[in-house]
C-alpha positions as CSV (number, residue, x, y, z in Angstrom):
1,X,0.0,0.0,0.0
2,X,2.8,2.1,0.8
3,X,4.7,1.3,-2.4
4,X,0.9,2.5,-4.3
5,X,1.2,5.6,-2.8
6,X,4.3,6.4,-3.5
7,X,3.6,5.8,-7.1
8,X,0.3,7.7,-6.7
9,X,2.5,10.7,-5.2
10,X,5.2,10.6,-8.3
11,X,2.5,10.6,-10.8
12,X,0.8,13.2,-9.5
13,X,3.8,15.2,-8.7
14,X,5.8,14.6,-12.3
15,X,2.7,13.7,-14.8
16,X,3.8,10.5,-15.2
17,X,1.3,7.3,-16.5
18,X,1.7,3.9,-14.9
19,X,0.9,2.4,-17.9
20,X,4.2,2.4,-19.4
21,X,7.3,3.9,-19.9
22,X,7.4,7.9,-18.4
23,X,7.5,9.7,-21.2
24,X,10.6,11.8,-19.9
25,X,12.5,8.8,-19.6
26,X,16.3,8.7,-18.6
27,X,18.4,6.0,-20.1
28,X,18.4,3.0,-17.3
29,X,22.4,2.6,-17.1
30,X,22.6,6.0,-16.6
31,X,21.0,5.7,-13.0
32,X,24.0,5.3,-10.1
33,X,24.2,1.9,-9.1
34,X,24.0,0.9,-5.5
35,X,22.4,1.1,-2.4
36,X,20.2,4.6,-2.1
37,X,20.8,6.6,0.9
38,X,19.4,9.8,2.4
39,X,21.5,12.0,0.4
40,X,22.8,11.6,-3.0
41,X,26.5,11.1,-3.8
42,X,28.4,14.1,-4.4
43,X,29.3,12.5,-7.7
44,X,25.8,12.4,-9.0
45,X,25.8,15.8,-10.9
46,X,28.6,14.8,-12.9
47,X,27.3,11.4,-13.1
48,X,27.5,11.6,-17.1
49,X,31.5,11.6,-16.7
50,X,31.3,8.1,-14.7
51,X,30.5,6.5,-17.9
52,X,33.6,7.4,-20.6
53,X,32.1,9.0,-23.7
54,X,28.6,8.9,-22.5
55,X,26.6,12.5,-22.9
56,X,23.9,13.4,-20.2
57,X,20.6,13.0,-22.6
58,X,19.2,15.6,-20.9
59,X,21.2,18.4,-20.4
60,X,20.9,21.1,-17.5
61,X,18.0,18.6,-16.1
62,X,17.4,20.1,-12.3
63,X,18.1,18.1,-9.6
64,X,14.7,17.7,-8.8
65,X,13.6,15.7,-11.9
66,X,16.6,13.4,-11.3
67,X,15.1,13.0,-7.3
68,X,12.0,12.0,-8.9
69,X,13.7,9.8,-11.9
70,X,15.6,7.9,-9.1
71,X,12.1,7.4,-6.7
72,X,10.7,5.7,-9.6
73,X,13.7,3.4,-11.0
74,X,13.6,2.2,-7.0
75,X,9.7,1.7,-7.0
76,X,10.3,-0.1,-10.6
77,X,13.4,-2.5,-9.1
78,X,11.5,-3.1,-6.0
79,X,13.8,-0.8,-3.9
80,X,11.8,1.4,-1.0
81,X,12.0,5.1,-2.6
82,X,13.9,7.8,-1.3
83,X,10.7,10.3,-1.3
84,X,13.4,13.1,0.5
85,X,15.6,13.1,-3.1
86,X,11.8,13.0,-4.9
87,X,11.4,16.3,-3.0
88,X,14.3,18.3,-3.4
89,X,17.8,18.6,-4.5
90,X,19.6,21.5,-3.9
91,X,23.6,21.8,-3.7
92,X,24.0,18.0,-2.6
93,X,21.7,18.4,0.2
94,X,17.4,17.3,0.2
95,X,15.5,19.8,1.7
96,X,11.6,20.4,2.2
97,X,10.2,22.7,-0.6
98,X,6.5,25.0,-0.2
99,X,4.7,25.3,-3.2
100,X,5.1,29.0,-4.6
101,X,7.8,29.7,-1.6
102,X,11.4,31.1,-2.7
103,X,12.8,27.7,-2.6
104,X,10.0,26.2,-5.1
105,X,12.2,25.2,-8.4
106,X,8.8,23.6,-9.5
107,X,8.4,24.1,-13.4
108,X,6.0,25.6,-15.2
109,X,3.7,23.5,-17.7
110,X,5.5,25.1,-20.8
111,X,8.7,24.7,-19.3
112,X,7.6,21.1,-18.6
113,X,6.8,20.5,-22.6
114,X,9.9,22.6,-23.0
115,X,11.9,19.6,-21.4
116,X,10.2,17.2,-22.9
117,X,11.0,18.4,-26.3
118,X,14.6,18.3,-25.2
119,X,14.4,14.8,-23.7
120,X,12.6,13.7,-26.8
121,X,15.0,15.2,-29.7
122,X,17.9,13.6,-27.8
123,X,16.5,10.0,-27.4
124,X,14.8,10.2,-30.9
125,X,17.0,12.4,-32.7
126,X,16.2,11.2,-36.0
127,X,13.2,9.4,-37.3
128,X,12.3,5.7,-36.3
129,X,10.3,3.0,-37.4
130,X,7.5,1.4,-35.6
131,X,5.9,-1.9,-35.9
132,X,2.1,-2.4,-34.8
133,X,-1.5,-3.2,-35.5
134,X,-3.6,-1.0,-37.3
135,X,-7.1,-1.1,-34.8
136,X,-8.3,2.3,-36.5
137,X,-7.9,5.2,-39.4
138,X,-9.6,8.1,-39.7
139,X,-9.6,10.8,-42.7
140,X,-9.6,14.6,-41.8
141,X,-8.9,17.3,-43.8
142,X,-6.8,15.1,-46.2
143,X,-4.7,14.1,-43.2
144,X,-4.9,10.5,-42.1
145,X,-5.0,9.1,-38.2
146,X,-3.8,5.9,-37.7
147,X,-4.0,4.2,-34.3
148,X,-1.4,1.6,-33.7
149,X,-1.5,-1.2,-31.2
150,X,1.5,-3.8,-30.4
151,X,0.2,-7.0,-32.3
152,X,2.0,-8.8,-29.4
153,X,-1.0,-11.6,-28.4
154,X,1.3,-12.6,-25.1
155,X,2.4,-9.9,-24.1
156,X,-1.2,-8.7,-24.3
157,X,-3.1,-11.4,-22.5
158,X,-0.3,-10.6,-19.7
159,X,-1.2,-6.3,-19.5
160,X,-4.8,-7.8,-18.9
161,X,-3.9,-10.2,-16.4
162,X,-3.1,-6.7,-14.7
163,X,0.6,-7.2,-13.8
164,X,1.9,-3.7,-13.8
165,X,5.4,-4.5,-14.0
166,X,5.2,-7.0,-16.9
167,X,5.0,-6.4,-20.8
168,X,2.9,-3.1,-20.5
169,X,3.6,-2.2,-23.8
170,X,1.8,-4.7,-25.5
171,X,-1.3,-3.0,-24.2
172,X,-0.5,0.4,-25.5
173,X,-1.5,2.4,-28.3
174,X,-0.3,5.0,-30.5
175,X,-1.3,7.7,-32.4
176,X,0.0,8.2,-36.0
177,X,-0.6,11.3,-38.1
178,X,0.0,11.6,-41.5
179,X,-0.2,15.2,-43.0
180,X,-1.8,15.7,-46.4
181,X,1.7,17.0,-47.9
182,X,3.1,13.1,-47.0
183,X,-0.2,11.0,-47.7
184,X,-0.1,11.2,-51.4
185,X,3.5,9.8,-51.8
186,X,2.3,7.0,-49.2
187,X,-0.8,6.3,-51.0
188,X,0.8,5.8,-54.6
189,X,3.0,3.2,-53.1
190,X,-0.2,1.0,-51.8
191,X,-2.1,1.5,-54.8
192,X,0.9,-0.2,-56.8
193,X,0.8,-2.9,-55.1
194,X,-3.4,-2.8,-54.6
195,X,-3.5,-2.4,-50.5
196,X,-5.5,-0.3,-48.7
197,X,-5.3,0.6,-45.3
198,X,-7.8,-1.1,-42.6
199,X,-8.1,-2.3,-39.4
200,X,-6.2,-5.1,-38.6
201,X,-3.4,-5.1,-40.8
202,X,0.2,-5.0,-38.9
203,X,2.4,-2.4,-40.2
204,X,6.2,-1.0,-40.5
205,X,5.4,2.9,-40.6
206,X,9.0,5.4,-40.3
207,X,8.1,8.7,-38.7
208,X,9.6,11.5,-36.2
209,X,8.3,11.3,-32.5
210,X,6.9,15.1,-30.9
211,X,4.6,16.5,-28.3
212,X,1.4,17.5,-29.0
213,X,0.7,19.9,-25.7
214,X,-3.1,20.7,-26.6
215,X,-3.9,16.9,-26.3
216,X,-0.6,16.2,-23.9
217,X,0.5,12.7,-25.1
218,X,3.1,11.9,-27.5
219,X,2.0,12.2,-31.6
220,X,4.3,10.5,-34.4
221,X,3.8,11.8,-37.6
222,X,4.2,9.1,-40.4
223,X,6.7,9.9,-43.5
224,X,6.9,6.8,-44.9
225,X,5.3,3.2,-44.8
226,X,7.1,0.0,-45.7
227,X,4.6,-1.6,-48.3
228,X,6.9,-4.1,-49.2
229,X,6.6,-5.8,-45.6
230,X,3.2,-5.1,-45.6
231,X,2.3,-7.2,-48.2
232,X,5.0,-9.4,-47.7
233,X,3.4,-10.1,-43.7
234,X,0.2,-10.3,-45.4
235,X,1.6,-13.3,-47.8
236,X,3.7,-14.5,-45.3
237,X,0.3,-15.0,-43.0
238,X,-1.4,-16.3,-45.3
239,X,0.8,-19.1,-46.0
240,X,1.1,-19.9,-42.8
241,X,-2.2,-20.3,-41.9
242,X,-3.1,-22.9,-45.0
243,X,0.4,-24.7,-44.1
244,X,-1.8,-25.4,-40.8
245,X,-4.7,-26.4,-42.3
246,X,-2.5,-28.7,-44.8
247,X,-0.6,-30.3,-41.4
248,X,-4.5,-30.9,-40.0
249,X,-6.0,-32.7,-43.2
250,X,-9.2,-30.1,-42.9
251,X,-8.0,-28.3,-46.0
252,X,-10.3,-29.7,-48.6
253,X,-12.4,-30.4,-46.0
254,X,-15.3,-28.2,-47.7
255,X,-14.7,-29.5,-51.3
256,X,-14.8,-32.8,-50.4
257,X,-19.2,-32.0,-49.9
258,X,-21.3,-32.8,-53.0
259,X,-22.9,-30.3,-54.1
260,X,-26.9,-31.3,-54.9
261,X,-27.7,-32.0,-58.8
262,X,-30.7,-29.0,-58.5
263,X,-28.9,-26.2,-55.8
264,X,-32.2,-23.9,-55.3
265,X,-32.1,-23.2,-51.4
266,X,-28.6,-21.1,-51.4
267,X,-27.6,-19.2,-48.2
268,X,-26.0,-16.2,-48.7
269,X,-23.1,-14.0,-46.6
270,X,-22.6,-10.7,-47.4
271,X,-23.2,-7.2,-46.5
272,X,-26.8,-5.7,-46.5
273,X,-27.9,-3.5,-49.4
274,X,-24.6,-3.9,-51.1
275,X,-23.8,-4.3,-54.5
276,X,-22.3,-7.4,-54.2
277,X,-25.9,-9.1,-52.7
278,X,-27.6,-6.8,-56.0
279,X,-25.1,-8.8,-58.0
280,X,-25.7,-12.2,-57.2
281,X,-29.1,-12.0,-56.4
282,X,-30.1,-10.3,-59.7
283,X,-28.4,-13.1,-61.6
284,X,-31.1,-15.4,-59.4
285,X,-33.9,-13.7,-60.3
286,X,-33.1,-12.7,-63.9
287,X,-32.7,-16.4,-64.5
288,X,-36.5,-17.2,-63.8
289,X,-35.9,-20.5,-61.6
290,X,-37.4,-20.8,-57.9
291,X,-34.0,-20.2,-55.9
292,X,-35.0,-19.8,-52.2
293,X,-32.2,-17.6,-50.7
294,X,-31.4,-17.3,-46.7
295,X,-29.6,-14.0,-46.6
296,X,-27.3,-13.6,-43.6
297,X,-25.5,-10.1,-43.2
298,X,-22.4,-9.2,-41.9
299,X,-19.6,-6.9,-42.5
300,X,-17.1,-8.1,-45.2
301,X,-13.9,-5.8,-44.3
302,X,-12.4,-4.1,-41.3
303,X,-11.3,-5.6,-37.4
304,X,-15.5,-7.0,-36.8
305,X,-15.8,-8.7,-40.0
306,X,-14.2,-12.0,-39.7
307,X,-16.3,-12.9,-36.1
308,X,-19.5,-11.9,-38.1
309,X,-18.7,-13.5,-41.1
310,X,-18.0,-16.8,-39.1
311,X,-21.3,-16.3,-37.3
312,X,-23.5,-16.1,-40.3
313,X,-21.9,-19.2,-41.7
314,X,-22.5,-20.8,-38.4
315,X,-26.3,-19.5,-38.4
316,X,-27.0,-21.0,-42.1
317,X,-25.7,-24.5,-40.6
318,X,-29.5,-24.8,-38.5
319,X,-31.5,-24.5,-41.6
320,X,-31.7,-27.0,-44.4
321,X,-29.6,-25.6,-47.4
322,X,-28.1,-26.8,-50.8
323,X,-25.5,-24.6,-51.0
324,X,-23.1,-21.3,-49.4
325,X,-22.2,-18.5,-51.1
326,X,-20.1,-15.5,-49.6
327,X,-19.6,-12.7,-51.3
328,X,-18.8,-9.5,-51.2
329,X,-17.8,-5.8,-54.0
330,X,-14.3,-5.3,-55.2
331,X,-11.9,-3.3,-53.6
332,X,-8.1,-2.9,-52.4
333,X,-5.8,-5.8,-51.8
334,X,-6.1,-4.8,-47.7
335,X,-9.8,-5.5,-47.9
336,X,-9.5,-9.4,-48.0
337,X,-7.6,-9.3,-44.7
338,X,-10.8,-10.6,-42.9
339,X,-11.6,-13.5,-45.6
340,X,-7.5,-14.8,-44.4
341,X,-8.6,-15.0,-40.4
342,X,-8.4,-18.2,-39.4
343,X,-12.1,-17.7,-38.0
344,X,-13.7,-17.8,-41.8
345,X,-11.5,-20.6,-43.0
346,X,-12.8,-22.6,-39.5
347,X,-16.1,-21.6,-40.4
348,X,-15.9,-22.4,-43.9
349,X,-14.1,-26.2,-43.3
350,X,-16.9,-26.8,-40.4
351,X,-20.1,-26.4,-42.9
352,X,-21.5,-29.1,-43.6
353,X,-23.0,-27.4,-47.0
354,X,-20.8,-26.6,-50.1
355,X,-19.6,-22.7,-49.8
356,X,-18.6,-21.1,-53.1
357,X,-16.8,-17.8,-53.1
358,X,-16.8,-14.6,-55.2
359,X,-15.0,-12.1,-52.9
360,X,-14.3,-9.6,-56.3
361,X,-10.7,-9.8,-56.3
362,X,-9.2,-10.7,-60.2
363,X,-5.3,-11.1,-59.6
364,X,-5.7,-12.2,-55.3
365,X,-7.1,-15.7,-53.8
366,X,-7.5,-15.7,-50.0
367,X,-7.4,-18.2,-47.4
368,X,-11.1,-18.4,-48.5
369,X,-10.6,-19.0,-51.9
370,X,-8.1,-21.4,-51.5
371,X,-10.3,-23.9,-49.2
372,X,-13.9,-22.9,-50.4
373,X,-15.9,-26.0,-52.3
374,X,-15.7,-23.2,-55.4
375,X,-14.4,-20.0,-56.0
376,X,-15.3,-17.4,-58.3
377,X,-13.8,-13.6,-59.3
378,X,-16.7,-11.6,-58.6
379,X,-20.6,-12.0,-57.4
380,X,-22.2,-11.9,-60.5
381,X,-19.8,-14.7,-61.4
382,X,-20.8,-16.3,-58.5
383,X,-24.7,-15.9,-59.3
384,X,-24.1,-16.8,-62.9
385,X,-22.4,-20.0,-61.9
386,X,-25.4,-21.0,-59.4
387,X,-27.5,-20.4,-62.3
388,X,-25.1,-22.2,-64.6
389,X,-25.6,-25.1,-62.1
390,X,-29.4,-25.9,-62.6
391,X,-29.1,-24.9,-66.2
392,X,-27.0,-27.5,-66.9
393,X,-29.0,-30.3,-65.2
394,X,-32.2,-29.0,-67.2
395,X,-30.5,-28.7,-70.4
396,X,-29.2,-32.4,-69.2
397,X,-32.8,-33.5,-68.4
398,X,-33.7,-32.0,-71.6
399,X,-31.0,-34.2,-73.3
400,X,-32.4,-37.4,-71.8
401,X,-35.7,-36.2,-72.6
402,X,-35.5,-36.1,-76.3
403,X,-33.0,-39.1,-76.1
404,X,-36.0,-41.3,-74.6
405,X,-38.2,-39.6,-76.9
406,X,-36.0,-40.5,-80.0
407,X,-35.7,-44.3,-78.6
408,X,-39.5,-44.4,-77.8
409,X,-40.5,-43.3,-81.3
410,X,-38.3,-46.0,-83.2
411,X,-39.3,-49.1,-80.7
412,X,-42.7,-47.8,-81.3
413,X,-42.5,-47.8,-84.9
414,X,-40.6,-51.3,-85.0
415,X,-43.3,-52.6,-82.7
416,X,-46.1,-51.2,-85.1
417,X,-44.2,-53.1,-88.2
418,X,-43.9,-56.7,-86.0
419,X,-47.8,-56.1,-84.9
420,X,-48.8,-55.3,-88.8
421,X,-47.0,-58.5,-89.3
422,X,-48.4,-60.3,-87.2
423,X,-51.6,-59.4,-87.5
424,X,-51.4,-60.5,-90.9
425,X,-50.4,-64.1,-89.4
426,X,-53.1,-64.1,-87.2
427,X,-55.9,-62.7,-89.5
428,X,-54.6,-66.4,-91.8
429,X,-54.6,-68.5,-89.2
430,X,-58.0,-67.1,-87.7
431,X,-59.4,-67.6,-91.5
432,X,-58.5,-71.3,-91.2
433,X,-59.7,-71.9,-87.4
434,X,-62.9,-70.1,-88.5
435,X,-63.3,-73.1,-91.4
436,X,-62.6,-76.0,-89.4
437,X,-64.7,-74.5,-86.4
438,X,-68.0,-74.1,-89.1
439,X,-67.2,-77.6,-90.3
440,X,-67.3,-79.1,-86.8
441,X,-70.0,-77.1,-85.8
442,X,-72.4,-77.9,-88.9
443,X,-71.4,-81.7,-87.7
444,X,-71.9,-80.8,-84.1
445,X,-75.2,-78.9,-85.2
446,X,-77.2,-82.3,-87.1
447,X,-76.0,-84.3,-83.9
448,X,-77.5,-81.3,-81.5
449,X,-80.9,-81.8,-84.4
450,X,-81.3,-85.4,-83.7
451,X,-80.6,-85.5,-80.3
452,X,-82.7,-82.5,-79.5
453,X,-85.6,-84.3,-81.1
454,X,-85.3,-87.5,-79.0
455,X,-84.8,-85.6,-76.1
456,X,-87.8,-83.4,-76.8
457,X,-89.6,-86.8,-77.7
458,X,-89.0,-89.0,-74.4
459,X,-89.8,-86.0,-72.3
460,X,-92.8,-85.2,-73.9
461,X,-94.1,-88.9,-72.8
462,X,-92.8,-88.3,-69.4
463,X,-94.6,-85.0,-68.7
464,X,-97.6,-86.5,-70.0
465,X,-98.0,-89.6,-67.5
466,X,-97.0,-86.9,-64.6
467,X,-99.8,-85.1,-65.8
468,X,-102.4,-87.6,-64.9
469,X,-100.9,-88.9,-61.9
470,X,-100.9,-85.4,-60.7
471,X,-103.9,-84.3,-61.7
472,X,-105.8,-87.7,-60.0
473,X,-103.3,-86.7,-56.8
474,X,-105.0,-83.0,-56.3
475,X,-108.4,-84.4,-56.7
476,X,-108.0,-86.5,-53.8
477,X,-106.1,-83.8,-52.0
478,X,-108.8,-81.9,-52.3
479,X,-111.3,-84.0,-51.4
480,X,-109.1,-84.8,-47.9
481,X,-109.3,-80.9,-47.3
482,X,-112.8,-80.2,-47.8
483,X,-113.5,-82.6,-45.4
484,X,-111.1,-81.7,-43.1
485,X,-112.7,-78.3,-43.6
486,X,-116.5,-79.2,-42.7
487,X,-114.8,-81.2,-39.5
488,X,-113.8,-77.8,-38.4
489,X,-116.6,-76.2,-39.2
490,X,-118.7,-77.9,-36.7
491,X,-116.6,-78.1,-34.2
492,X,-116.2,-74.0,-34.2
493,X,-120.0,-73.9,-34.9
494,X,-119.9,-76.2,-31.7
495,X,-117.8,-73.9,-29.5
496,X,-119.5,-70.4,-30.6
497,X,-120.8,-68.1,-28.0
498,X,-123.8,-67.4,-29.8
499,X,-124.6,-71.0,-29.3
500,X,-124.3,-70.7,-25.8
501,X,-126.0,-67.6,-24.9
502,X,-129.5,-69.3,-27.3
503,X,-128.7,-72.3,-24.2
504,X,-129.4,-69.5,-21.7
505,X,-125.8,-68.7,-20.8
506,X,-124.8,-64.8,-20.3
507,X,-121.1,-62.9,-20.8
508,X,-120.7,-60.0,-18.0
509,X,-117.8,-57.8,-18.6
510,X,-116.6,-55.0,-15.8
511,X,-115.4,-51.4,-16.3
512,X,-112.5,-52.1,-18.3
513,X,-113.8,-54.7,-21.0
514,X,-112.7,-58.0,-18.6
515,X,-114.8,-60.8,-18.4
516,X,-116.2,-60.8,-14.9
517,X,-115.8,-64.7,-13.5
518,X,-115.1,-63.9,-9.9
519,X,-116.7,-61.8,-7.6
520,X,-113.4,-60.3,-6.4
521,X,-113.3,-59.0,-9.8
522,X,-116.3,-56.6,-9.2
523,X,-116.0,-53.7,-6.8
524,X,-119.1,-51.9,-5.0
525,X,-120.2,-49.2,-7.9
526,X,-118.7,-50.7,-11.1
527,X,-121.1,-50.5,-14.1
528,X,-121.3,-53.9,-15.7
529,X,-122.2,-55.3,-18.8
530,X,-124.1,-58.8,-19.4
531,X,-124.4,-60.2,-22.9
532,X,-127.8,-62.2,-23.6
533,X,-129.0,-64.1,-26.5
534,X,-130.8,-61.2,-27.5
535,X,-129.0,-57.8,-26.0
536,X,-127.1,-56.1,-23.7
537,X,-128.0,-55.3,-19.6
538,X,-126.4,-52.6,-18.1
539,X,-125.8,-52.4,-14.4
540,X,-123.8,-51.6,-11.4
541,X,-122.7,-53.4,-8.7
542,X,-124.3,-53.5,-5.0
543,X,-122.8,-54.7,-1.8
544,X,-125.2,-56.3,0.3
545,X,-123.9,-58.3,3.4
546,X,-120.8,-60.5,2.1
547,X,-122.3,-60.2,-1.3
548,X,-122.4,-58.4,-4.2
549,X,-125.6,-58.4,-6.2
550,X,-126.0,-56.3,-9.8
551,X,-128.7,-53.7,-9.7
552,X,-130.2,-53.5,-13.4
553,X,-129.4,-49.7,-14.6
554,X,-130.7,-49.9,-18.2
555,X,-131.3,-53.1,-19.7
556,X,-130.6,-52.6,-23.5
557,X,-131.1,-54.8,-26.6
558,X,-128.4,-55.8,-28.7
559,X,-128.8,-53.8,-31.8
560,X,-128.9,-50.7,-29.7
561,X,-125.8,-51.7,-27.5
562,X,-123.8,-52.9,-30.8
563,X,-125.3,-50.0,-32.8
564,X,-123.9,-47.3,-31.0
């Protein structure tokens, strides 16, 4: 904690940013060696002659900077800091200095820069070349802004662990100006060799290190750019990366996938409302087939467009697809950096559909290119060869078509010939079976006479003596029934009721129709009906003692009880 403060105090004291290197740096051999002590040797301001031929790189430095210079190199080396040398140096001797008081050698912000500009034209004095990562470029005014970033991936993954006194630099950026008055030079040399500059490319730019005070941090201006190992690291990349794919086996990984005999359903990779998608999907539509296209965007140059590139490829794998097309517009040589990231080719070797390329590049192939299923110079190349595709298996269809259709028509007319022909057999040998068949049947026919007449003869007899025997066998039938008949007769004329009420006899019947044969079957009050040989008595029932008698009501005769 004590060691954070100290740092805190130095930084806020001197300017200085923990993130690397202080900017008013003094050369580290140049710092006394050994132990620190509460005063400083009396050596140290001639420290520059304890090194033979060595010049102080910062001439008539106060020995209050130094104080602070030496605080830090102790805080760097893990040394406790003298904080009494940070403070003040005057004569060989530390003393406490008030801000503003006579003592105060504090400088002032334009001395500060004034220093700086010092300490910078002797550690820089002439211009330097600088390696990094392009991560940005802007245009203004004609002048171009380039941020720079060290392309270091370890040393990188370490500044974000967050060790402070590891490789820092990795993490750092830089700001690169180039004036319109040097751009022009710069810019003919990439457009000879067809490279633009983008994010992501590493670059070798030359250039003289200053101050800017308005924005206080350190500006290089670019005067030069070395294109030749620019496009040599681009080549040189390249070649590595499909060297690893060759050592996997994955490299034809993609054109090893058949591509289907009628590719309609095509995904496509691109960028959204760009000329490139206008290219290859007007050659789709101009062509009049029923292509189905899943469109995925994405970016196609600059530091995002590889991830999104590989994501849409990764998004088309979950629907069901014939075939992948990336494209994407022509442009500068520096444009196809994101189609050689390892991310695309992954993405490309993973699909498990056929991807064709037409990135628009006529004298470059990319990592894409060189492992895609097909590749093609430009979109509408791309399109046309889709189109081509299906074309060419109608035109084959078409082929076999009229090739059956030629093979159909001459078995059909060889057939018709051998059916004329035979015809003409069978039309002779039906003539002949039709004269032997008359002849046996005119044989058949006076056999079918004769027998027909015997037959007709004997059963003629036959029917006739059945006749009689059935005519005398209904007559006695007859005779059986019609006795049988007049048995019945008086048997029924025996058993009539009619009979038996002429005898005397009578047929009561109680409220609902029944016929009355016990007296439990009457009740006191029920009207009764008796049936006599010659009418009807209507009456009702009477109790009287234990039994029950019928009162007359209205004796009636039958005609008027039947008549209604």
């Amino acid at each position: 904690m004590a060691r954070k403060k100290a740092v805190d105090a130095l930084q806020f004291d001197f300017g200085i940013e923990d993130d690397g290197p202080a900017e008013l740096a003094l050369e580290p051999d140049t710092a006394p060696e050994g132990p620190r002590s509460q005063s400083l040797p009396p050596s140290l301001p001639g420290r520059a002659d304890t090194s033979p031929g060595r010049v102080d790189p910062l001439p008539g430095l106060d020995r209050r900077v130094q104080g602070l210079q030496l605080a830090r190199e102790a805080l760097a080396s893990g040394r406790p800091p003298d904080l009494a040398a940070a403070i003040s140096y005057e004569g060989g001797s530390f003393s406490e200095i008030s801000p503003g008081g006579a003592s105060d050698s504090a400088l002032s912000v334009a001395g500060f820069y004034e220093r700086l500009r010092i300490a910078l034209r002797a550690e820089f004095p002439d211009e330097v070349w600088v390696t990094g990562e392009i991560r940005k470029v802007t245009v203004s005014k004609g002048h171009r802004y380039i941020e720079l970033a060290d392309h270091d991936a370890e040393g990188m993954a370490e500044a974000r662990a967050g060790n402070p006194y590891g490789n820092r630099a990795t993490g750092a950026t830089l700001e690169v100006a180039c004036w319109s008055r040097e751009w022009p030079t710069i810019a003919a040399a990439l457009d000879a060799v067809g490279v633009e500059l983008t994010a992501g490319l590493v670059v070798r730019v030359r250039g003289k290190v200053s101050v800017w005070e308005a924005g206080a941090r350190v500006r290089f201006s670019m005067t030069d750019l070395d294109v030749e190992a620019l496009v040599g690291g681009i080549a040189a990349a390249r070649r590595k990366l499909l060297m690893t794919l060759q050592a996997e086996g994955v490299i034809d990984a993609n054109r090893r996938l058949g591509v289907p005999l009628v590719p309609l359903r095509i995904g496509l990779v691109t960028s959204a409302g760009s000329e490139a998608y206008r290219d290859f999907t007007g050659q789709l539509q101009r062509s009049g087939l029923a292509f189905k296209t899943r469109f995925e965007t994405s970016l196609v140059q600059g530091v995002d467009a590889p991830g999104q590139i590989a994501d849409a490829l990764g998004r088309l794998q979950e629907v069901e697809l014939d075939l992948i097309v990336v494209v994407r517009g022509g442009g500068a040589k520096g444009d196809l950096a994101a189609f050689d990231h390892e991310l695309v080719a992954r993405a490309i070797l993973s699909s498990r559909y056929p991807v064709w390329t037409g990135i628009g590049h006529t004298g470059d192939r990319s990592v894409a290119d060189e492992i895609a299923h097909r590749s093609l110079v430009t979109p509408t190349a791309c399109g046309e060869a889709v189109v081509d595709v299906v074309l060419a298996y109608l035109d084959a269809l078409s082929d076999r078509v009229t090739r059956i259709l030629n093979t159909s028509t001459r078995a059909m007319d060889s057939t018709a010939r051998e059916l004329r022909s035979r015809r003409s057999d069978l039309s002779r040998a039906a003539r002949h079976e039709l004269e032997r068949a008359d002849a046996v049947i005119a044989r058949a026919r006076v056999r079918t006479e004769r027998s027909a007449t015997l037959t007709i003869e004997r059963c003629a007899s036959s029917l006739s003596r059945r006749s009689h025997h059935l005519a005398s066998q209904v007559t006695h039938y007859l005779r059986d029934c019609e006795q049988q008949l007049a048995q019945r007769r008086a048997i029924l004329d025996a058993f009539d009721p009619r009979r038996q009420l002429e005898r005397g006899w009578s047929l009561t019947r109680g409220p609902g129709g029944g016929v009355v044969r016990h007296v439990a079957d009457v009740s006191p009050g029920d009207e009764l009906v008796t049936v006599v040989a010659d009418g009807t008595i209507v009456s009702a029932a009477l109790s009287i003692g234990e039994r029950t008698v019928a009162s007359p009501i209205k004796p009636t005769s039958a005609k008027e009880h039947h008549g209604g």
